[in-house]
N, C-alpha and C positions, 0 to 999 in steps of 0.2 A: 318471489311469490309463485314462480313454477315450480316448485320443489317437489310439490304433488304429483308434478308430471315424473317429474325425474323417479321418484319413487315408485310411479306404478311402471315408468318402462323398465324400472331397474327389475321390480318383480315379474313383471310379463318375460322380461329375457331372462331370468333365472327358472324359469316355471318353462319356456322352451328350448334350456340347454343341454345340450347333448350327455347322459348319464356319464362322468369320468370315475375313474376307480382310484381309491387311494391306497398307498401302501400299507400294508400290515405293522411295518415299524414304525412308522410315523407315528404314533402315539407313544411309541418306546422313548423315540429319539427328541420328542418333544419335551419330555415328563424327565431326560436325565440330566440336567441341568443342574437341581438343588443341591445344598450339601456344600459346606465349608472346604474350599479348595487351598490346597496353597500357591502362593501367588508368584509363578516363575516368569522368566523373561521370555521373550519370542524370539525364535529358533531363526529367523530369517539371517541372510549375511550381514546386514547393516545394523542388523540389533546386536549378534554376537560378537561384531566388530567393536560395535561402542562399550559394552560391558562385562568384555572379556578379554580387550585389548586395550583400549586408550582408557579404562576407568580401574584395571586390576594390576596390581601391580607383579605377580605371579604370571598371570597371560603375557601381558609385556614383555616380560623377561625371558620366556620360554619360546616365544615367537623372534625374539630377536636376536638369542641367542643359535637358535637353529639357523634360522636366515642369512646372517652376516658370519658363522662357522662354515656352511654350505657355500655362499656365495666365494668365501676365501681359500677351498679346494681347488688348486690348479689343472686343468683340463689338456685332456692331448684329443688330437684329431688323426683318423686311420682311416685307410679306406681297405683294410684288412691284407695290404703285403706292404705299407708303407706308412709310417708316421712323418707327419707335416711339420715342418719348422714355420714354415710358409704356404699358408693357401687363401683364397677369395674367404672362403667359407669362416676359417681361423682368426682371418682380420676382421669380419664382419662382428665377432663374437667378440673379442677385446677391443674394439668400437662400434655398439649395437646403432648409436644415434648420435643427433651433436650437443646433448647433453648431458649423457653418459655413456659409465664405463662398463666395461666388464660386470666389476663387483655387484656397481649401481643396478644394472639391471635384473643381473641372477637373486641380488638380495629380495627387489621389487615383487618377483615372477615366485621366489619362495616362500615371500607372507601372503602373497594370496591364496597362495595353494595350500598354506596350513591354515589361514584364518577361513578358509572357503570351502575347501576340498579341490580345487580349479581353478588352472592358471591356464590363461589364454595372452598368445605373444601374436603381434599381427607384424607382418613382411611389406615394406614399402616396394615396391617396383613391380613391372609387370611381369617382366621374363626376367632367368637367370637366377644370379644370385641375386636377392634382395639388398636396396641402397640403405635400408634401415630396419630396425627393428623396436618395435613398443611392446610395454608390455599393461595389458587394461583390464581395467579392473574388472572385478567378477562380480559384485554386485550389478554390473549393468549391461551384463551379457543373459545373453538367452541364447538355448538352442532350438532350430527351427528344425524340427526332423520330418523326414520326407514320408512318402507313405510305406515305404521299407522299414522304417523305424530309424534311418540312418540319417544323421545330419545333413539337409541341401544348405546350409545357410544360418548364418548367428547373427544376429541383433543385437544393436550395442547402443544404448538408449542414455539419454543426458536431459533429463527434464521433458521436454516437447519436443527436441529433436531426437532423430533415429537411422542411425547410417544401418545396410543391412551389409555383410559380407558372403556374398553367393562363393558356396564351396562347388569349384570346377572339379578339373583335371586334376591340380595340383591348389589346397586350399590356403586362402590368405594368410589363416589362422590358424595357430596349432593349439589344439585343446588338449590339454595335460591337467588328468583327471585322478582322483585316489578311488581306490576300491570302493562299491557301495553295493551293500546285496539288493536295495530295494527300487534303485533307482539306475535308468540303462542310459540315460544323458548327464549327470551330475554326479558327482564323488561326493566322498562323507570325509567332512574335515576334523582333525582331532577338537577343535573346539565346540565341535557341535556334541562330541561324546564327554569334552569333560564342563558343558551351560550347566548342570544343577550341582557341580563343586565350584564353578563360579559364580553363582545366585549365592549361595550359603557363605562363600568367602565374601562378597561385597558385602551380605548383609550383615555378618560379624562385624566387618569392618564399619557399617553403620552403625550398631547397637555403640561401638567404642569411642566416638566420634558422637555418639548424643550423652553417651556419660560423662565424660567430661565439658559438653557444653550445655546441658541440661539438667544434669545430672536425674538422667533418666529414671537411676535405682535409685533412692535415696540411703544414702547413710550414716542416715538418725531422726529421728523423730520429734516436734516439739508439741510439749500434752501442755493444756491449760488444766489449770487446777483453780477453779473458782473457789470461792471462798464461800458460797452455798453449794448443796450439794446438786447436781444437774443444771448446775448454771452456765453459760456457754457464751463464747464472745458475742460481741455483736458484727453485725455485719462491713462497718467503719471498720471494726480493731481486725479484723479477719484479713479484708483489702489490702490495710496499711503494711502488716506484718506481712503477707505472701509478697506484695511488691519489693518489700524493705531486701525480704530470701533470695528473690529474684536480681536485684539490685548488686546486693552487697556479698552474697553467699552463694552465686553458683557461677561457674563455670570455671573453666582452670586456672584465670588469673585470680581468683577469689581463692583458690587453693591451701589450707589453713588458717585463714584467717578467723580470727576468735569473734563471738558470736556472743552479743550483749542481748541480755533478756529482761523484760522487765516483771514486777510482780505476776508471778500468778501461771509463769510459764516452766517449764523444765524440758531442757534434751533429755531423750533417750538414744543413741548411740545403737545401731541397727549394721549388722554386720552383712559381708554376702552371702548367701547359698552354697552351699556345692556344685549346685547345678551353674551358678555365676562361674563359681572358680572354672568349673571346666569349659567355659566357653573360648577361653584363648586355645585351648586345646582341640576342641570344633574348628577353630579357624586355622590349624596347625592341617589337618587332617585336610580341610578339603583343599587344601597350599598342592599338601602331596598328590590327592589325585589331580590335580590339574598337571600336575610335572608328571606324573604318568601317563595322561593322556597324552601329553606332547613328547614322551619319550624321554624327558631330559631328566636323568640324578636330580633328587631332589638336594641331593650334599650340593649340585652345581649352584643352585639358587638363593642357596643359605636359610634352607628351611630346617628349623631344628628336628631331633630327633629321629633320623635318620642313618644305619647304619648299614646300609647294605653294603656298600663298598669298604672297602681297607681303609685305603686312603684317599685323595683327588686327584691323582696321575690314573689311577684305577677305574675312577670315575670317568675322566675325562676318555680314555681310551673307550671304556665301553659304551660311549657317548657316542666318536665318531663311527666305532663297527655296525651300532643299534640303529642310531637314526642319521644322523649327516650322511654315511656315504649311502646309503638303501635312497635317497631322496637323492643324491644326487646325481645316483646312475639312473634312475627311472626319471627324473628330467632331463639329464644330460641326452640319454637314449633317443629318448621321442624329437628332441631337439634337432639330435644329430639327422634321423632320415628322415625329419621335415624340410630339413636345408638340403639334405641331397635329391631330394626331387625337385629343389628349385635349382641346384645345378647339375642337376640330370648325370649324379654319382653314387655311386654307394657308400656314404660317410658315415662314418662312425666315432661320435663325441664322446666322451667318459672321462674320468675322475682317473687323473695320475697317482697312486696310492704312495709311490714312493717319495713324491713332495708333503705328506702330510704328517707334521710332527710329529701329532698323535699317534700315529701307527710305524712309529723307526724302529722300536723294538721288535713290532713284530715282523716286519719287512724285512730284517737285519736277520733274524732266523730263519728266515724263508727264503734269503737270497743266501747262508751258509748251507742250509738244509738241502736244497735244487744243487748247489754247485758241486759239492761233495758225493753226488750221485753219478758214481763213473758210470755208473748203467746207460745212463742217457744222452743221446747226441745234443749237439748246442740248439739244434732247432726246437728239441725238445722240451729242454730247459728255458729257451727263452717263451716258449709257448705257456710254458707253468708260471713264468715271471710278468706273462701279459702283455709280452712283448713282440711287436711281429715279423718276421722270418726275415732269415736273412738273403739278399738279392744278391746271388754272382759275388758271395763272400764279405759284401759290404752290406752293414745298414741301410 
């Protein structure tokens, strides 16, 4: 029964509040809303994760194929006049934790950086070299950046809990990031450039998946044909018959099966479109850009129509030169001098090029091509082989 009150102090302090200005676009931006949109997925990492990884069957392939080719690049460790057979650093790397190995981890640390754009590996121990190594996920990091713009600290959130990681002297975390022009704390993941070739590939694959189970397009028609003219079922014979279609006439186990009619009905037989026929060919199309976002031959994937390559040795080669090894010096790299300032070295991680199948041909020319160059001393030669100099005549 005080509403009145309420109502006139509402107008008494609306009548003595201070004049505020509103912005000029606010009616723009209010009013752009209308209009038939189409209905794409959200950009965020847990969205693109679920519907472009675990629900596509092309992301999948493309992410795991990169991950587990990269993870099985054999690595050497330098500290620029000597290569390790043996070091702290070396062993930490081929047993990161006491759950995994090697592979396991690099595989771990390379889906998140394609499915994210950012892979963040965190260092157990206080000083030295670190007693283990994880690698966490990127959906539940954040960067906390200072008033420089530079990270003081990451945030790593699990529902209600939230451990913070303060970035010292030398940081817990190493954030291993892909290019992004619009953004100075986060990378741009290939999956986020190729979300509307995997909207359009799921939803191909939806429309194909309610045809056969709904038979979404129909293909054929049943006309009643009354025996007066403009005469029309009744609403019993209408029910009966759509349930009976439902029943006994759709879906795939129902697939041919002949179709009894009674007086007064006839099939007509309704064929596809064009526009039907080509939608397996829409779904071919957005296959490939997704394998192009992620770099990988679409011949790797077994996506038809495709010819850019000869053959799949050709493929495969220009597979590891384009994307495996570019990913896996640029994580290996950042790897290598995040561990050397945890043991206070100057290390240097990379990708052994002469262990990787895919590149023997070319390796094999390049290690004739270097040798047969009288011009150059061996320090030279091994300098172009990537190899590092030799100490007092010995390796």
């Amino acid at each position: 029964m005080f509403d009145f009150l309420k109502r006139e102090g509402g107008a008494a302090a609306r009548a003595n509040a201070p004049e505020q200005k509103a912005s000029a676009t606010g009616k723009v931006a209010a009013l752009a809303g209308g209009g038939v949109r189409t209905a794409w997925s959200a950009r965020d990492t847990g969205s693109l994760t679920r519907v472009g990884f675990t629900t596509n069957p092309v992301g999948f392939r493309a992410v795991k194929l990169i991950a587990e080719a990269a993870a099985a690049v054999p690595l050497v460790l330098e500290d620029g006049a000597t290569r390790f057979s043996e070091h702290p650093v070396l062993g930490l790397v081929r047993r990161p934790n006491g759950v995994q190995g090697q592979a396991e981890l690099l595989e771990a640390l390379y889906g998140q950086f394609l499915l994210s754009g950012n892979g963040y590996v965190e260092a157990v121990g206080d000083f030295g070299v670190p007693l283990e190594l994880h690698v966490l996920r990127s959906d539940r990091m954040s960067v906390v950046p200072g008033s420089d713009g530079w990270p003081v600290a990451y945030d790593y959130k699990v529902g209600a809990k939230a451990h913070r990681f303060t970035v010292g002297e030398v940081s817990p975390v190493c954030h291993i990031k892909a290019f992004h022009p619009q953004d100075d704390h986060y990378g741009l993941s290939p999956m986020t450039a190729a979300a509307s070739a995997v909207d359009v590939h799921n939803a191909a694959s939806k429309w194909s998946k309610g045809l056969l189970d709904n038979a979404a397009r129909p293909s054929g028609a049943i006309v009643y044909n009354g025996s007066e003219a403009g005469m029309s079922m009744s609403a019993d014979q209408f029910d009966r018959l759509s349930a009976e279609m439902e029943a006994h006439h759709q879906g795939a186990r129902n697939a041919g099966r002949p179709m009894l009619l009674e007086g007064g009905l006839d099939w007509k037989p309704m064929g596809f479109s064009p526009s039907d026929m080509e939608f397996q060919q829409t779904k071919e199309a957005a296959a490939r850009e997704i394998a192009m976002a992620f770099g990988v031959p679409p011949m790797m994937l077994g996506i038809p129509g495709d010819a850019t390559y000869a053959n799949y040795q050709e493929a495969n080669r220009a597979f590891y030169r384009l994307t495996v090894l570019p990913l896996v010096s640029k994580v290996t790299a950042a790897l290598g001098y995040w561990l050397g300032l945890h043991a206070e070295e100057r290390l240097f991680l990379k990708p052994d090029l002469d262990q990787v199948p895919a590149l023997s041909v070319e390796r094999e020319a390049q290690w004739r091509r270097v040798a047969d160059a009288d011009f150059l001393s061996a320090s030279e030669k091994r300098a172009m082989l990537g190899l590092p100099p030799l100490v007092d005549g010995h390796e």
